[in-house]
Backbone as CSV, one residue per row, in Angstrom:
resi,resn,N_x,N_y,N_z,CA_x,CA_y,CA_z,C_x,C_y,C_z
1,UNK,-3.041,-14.857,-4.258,-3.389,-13.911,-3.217,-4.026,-14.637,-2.043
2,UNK,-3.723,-13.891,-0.700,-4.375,-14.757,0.339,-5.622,-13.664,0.968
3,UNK,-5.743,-14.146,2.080,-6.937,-13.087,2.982,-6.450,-13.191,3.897
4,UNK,-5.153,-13.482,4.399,-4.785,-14.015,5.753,-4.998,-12.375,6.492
5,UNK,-4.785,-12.864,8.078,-5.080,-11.326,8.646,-3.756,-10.543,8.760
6,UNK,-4.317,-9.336,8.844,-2.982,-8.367,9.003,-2.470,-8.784,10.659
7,UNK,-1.296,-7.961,10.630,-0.458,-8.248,11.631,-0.971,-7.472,12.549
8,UNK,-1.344,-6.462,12.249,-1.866,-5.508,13.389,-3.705,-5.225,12.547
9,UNK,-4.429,-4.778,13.664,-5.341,-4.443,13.889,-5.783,-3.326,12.520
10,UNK,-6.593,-3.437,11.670,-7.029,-2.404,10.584,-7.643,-1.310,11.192
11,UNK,-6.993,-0.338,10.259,-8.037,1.336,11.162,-8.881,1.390,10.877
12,UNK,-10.061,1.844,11.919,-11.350,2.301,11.123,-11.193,3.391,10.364
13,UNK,-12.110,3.634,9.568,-12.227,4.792,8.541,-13.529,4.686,8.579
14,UNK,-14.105,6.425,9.146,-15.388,6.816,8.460,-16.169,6.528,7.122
15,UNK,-15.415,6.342,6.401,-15.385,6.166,4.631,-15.403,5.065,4.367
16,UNK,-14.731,3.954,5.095,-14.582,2.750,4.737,-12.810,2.613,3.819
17,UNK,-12.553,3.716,3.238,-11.273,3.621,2.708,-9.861,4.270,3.593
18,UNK,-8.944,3.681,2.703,-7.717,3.440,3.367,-6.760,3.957,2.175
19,UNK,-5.402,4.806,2.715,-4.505,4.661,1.938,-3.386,4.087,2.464
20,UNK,-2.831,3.143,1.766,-1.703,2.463,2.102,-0.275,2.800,1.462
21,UNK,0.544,2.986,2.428,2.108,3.689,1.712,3.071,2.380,1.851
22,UNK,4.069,2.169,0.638,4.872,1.284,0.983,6.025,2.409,0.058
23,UNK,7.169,1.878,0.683,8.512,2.102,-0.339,8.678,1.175,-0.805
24,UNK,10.183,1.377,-2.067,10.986,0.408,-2.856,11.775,0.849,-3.359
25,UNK,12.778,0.723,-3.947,14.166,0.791,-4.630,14.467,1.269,-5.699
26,UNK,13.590,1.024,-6.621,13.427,1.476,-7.977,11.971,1.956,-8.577
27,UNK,12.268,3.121,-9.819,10.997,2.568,-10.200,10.246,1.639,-10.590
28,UNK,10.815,0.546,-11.271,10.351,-0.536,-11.965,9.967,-0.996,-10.856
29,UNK,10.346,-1.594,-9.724,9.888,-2.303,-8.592,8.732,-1.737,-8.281
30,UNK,8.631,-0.264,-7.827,7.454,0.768,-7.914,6.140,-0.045,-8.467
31,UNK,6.490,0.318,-9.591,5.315,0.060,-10.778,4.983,-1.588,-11.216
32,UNK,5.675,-2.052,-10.706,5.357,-3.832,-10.608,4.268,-3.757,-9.137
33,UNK,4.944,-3.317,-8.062,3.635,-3.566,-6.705,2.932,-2.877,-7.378
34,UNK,2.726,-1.194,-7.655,1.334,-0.850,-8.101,0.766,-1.715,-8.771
35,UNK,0.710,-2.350,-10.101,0.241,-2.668,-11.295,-0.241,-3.881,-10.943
36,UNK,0.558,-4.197,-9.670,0.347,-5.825,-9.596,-0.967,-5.859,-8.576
37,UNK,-1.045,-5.148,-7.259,-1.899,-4.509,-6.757,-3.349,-4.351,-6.995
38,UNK,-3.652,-3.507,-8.059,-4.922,-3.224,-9.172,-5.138,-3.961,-9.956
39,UNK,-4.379,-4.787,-10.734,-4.408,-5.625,-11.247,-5.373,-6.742,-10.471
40,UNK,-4.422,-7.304,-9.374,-5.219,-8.094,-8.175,-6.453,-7.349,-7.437
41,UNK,-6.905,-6.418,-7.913,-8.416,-5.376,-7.495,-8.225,-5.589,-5.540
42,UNK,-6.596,-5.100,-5.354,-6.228,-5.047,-3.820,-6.665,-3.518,-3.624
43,UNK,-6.436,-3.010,-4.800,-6.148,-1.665,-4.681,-7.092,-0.842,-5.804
44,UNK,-7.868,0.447,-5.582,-8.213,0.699,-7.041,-7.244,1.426,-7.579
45,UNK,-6.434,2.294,-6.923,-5.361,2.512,-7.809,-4.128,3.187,-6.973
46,UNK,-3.033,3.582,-7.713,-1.839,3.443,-6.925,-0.817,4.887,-7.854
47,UNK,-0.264,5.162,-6.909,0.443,7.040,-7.271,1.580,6.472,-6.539
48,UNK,2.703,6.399,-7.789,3.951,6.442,-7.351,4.678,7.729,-7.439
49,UNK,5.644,7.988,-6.447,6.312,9.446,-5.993,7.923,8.796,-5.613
50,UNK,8.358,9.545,-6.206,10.082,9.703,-6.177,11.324,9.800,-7.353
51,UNK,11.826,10.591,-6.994,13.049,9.745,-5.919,12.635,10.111,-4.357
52,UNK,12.775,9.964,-3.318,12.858,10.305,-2.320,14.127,9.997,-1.432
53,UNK,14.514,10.577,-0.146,15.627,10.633,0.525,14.858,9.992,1.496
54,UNK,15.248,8.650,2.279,15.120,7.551,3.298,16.118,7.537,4.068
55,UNK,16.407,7.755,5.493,17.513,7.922,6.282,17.005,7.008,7.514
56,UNK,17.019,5.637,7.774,17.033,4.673,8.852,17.917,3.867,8.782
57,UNK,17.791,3.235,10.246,19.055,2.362,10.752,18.322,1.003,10.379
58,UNK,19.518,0.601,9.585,18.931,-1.383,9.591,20.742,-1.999,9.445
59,UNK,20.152,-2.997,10.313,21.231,-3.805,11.015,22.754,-3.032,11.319
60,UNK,22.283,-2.255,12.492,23.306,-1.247,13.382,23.650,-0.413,12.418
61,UNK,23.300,0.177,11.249,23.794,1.142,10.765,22.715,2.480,10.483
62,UNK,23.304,3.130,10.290,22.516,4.348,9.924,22.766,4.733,8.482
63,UNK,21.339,4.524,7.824,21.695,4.242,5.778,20.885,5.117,5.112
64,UNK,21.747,6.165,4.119,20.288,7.335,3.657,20.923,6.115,2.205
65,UNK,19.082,6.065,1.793,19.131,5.449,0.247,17.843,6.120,-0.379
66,UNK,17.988,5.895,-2.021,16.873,6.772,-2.812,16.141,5.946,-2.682
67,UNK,14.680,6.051,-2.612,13.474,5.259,-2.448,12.337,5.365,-3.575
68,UNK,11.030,5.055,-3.522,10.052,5.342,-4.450,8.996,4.902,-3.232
69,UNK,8.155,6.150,-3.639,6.660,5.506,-2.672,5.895,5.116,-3.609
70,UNK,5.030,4.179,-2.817,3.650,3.501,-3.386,2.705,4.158,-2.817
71,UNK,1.383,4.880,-3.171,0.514,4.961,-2.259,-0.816,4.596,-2.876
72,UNK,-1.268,3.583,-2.080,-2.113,2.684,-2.880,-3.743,3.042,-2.000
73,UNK,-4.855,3.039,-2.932,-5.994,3.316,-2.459,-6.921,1.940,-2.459
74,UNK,-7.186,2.001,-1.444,-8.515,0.202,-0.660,-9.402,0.751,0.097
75,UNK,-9.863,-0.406,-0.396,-10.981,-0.306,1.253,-10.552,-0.637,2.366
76,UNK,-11.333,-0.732,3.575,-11.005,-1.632,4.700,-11.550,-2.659,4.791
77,UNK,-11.703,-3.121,3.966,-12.772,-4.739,3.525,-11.098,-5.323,3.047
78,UNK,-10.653,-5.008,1.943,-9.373,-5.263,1.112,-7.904,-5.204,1.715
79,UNK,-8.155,-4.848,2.552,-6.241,-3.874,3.841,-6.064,-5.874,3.881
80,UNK,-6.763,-6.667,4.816,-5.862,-7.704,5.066,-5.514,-8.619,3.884
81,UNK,-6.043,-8.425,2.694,-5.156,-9.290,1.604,-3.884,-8.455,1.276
82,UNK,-4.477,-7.088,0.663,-3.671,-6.183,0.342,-2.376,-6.312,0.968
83,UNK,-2.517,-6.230,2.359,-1.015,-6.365,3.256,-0.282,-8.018,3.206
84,UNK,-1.094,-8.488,2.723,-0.684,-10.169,2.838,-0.130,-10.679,1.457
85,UNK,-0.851,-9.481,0.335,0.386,-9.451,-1.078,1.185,-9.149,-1.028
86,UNK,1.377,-7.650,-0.241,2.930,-7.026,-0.279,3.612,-7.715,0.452
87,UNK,3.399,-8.331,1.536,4.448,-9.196,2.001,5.064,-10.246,1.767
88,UNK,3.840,-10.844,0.499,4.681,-12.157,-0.236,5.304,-10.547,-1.172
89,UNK,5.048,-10.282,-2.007,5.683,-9.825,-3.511,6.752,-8.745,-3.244
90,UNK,6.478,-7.752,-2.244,7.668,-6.715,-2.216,9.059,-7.467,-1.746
91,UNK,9.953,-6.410,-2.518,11.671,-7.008,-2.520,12.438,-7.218,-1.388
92,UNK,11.665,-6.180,-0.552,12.111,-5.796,1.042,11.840,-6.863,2.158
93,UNK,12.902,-7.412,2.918,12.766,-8.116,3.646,11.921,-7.503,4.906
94,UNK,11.598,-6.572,5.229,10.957,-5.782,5.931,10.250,-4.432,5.315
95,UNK,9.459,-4.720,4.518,8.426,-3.574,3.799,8.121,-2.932,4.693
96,UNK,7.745,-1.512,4.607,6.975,-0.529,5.116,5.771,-0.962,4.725
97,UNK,4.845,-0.591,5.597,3.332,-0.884,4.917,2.898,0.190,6.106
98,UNK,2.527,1.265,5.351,1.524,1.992,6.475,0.207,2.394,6.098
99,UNK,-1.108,1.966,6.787,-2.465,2.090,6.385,-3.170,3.316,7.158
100,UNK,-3.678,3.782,6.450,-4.150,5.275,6.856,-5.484,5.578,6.761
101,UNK,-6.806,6.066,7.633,-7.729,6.324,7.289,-8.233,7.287,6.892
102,UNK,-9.017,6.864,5.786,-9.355,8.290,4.878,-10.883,8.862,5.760
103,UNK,-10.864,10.595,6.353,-11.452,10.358,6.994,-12.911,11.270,6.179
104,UNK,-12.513,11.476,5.236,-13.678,12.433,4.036,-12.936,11.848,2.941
105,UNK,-14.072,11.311,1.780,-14.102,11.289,0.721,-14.773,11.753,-0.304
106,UNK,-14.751,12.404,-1.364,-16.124,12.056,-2.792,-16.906,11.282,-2.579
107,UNK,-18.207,11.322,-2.593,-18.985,9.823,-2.401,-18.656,9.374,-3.781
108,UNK,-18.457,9.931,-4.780,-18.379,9.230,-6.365,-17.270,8.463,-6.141
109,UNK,-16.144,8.812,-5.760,-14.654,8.463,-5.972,-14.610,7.064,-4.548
110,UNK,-15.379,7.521,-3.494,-15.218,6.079,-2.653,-15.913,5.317,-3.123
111,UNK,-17.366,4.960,-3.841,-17.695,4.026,-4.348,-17.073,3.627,-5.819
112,UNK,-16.185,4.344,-6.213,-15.516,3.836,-7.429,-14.296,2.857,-7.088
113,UNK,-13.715,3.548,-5.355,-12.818,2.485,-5.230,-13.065,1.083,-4.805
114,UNK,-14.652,1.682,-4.092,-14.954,0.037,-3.648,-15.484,-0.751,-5.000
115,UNK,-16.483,0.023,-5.661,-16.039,-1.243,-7.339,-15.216,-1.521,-7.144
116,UNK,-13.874,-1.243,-6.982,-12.943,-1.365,-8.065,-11.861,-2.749,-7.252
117,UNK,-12.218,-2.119,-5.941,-11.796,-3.503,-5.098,-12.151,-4.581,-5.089
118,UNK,-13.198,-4.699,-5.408,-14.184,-5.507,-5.178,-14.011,-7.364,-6.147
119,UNK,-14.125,-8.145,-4.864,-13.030,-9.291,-6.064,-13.819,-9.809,-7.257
């Protein structure tokens, strides 16, 4: 795992936490970034959803394919490794990675994720 910086600028969040969405192809792929993710305490934990319907253009075409979301829970302490795993480990030559600020949390449940991030 690295710490390198994200590509773009991290959101603030009132909370300090973040949810991060990526797609993938399969489930197994799915559940390898999650697992791998928490595992690496990038993430405290991760809710995969699909099948889903994906309809974008990559390389001049216009392509509906079945997908799987990731939606993975961090801090904003954790977003620039976090994004710097999925970009070595996901399958996708161009991952989605979208980071989102959480703008109310549980106080129980945000300090459980920051344990849980925590290296």
């Amino acid at each position: 795992m690295t710490d390198a910086a994200p590509t773009t600028p991290v959101p603030d969040s009132p909370t300090g936490l973040l949810t991060v969405l990526t797609t993938t192809d399969s489930p197994a792929a799915a559940e390898t970034l999650a697992r791998g993710a928490v595992d690496g305490r990038l993430a405290a934990c991760a809710q995969i959803g699909g099948p889903v319907t994906s309809v974008y253009r990559w390389e001049g075409a216009v392509t509906t394919e079945r997908e799987w979301q990731v939606l993975l829970k961090t801090t904003r302490a954790r977003y620039p490794a976090l994004e710097a795993w999925l970009l070595t480990e996901h399958p996708y030559d161009v991952p989605e990675i979208i980071a989102t600020p959480v703008v109310a949390a549980g106080a129980l449940y945000a300090a459980w994720v920051a344990e849980e991030t925590t290296p």
